[in-house]
DRENSE-817408 format. One record per residue (C-alpha): x, y, z; residue number from 1; residue in three letters. Coordinates in steps of 0.001 Angstrom, whole numbers, plus 500000, padded with zeros to 6 digits. Each point is the difference from the previous one (the first is absolute). Example, Ala and Ser with C-alpha at 12.3 -4.5 7.8 and 13.67 -1.06 7.14 Angstrom:
[[512300,495500,507800],1,ALA] [[501370,503440,499340],2,SER] 
This chain:
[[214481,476082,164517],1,UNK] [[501899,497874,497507],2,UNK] [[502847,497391,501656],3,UNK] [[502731,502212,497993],4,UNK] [[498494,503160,502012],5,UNK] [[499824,498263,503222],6,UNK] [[504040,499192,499615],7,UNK] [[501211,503163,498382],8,UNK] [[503050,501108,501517],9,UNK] [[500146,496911,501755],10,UNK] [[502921,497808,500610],11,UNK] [[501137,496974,501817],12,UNK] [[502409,501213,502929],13,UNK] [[503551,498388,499810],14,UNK] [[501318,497674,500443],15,UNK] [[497288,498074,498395],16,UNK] [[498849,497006,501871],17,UNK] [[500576,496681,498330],18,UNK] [[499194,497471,502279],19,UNK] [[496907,498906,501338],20,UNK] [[499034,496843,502702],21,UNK] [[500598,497326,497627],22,UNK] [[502101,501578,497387],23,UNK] [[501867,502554,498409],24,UNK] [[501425,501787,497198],25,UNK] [[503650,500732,498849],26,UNK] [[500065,503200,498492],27,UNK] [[500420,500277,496016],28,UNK] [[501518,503318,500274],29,UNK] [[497450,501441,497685],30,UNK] [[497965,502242,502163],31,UNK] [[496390,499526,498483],32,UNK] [[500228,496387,500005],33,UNK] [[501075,499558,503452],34,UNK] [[497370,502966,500886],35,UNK] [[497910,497856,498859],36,UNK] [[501591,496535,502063],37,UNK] [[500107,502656,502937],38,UNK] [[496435,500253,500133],39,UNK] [[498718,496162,499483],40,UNK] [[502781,499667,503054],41,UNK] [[498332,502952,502006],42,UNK] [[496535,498287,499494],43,UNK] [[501124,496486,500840],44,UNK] [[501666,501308,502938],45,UNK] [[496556,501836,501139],46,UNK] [[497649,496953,498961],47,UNK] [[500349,496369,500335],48,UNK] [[497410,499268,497456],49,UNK] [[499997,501901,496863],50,UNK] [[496494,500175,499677],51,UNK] [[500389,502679,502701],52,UNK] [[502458,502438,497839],53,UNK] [[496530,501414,498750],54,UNK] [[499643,501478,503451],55,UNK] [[500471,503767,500005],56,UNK] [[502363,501071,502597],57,UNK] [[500644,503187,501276],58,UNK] [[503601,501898,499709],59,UNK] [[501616,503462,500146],60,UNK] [[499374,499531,496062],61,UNK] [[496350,499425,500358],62,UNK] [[498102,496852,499457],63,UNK] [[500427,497678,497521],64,UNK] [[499986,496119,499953],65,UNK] [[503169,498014,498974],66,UNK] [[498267,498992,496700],67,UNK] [[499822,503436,499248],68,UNK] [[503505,500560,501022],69,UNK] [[501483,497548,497978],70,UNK] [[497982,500775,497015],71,UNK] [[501672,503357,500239],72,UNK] [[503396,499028,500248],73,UNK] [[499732,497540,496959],74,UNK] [[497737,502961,497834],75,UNK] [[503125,502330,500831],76,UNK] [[502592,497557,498642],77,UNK] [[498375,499160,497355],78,UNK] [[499830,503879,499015],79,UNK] [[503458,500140,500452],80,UNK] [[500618,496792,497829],81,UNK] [[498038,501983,497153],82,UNK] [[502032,503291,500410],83,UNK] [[503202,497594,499644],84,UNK] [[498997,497928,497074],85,UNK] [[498433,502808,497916],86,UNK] 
C-alpha cells in the first residue's frame, strides 16, 4: 500500500491542532499549509523526541507514523499549489 492509499479520504479533524509542548503554530489561513503545521504540532505533541515520529501509531484512520503523516499533508499542498499555478 502506497502512503497516498493509506490516507485516501483522510483528513485532519477540526479544529486543527497547532500547538504542541514547547511550541505552536498560528494559523496561515491557507488550509494545506497549516494541514501541514497541524500535523508537525500533532507529532510534537505525541513525541518529545522527533526521532520517535517514525513510530507507527494506531488510530480510527489506521496506522501510520507522523513522518508519514506529514509527508502527506505537504504532497497534498503541493498538488494543490500545481492545480493553482498551472
Amino acid at each position: 500500500m502506497t502512503a497516498s492509499e493509506k490516507f485516501e479520504g483522510y483528513t485532519i479533524p477540526e479544529p486543527l491542532r497547532m500547538d504542541a509542548y514547547y511550541y505552536s503554530f498560528d494559523r496561515t489561513g491557507v488550509y494545506e499549509i497549516d494541514c501541514i503545521l497541524s500535523a508537525v504540532a500533532s507529532a510534537g505533541k505525541s513525541f518529545h523526541h522527533t526521532n520517535d515520529w517514525y513510530e507507527t501509531i494506531s488510530t480510527v484512520n489506521g496506522k501510520y507514523s507522523f513522518v508519514e503523516l506529514i509527508q502527506e499533508m505537504a504532497n497534498r499542498a503541493a498538488e494543490k499549489m500545481r492545480t493553482v499555478t498551472k
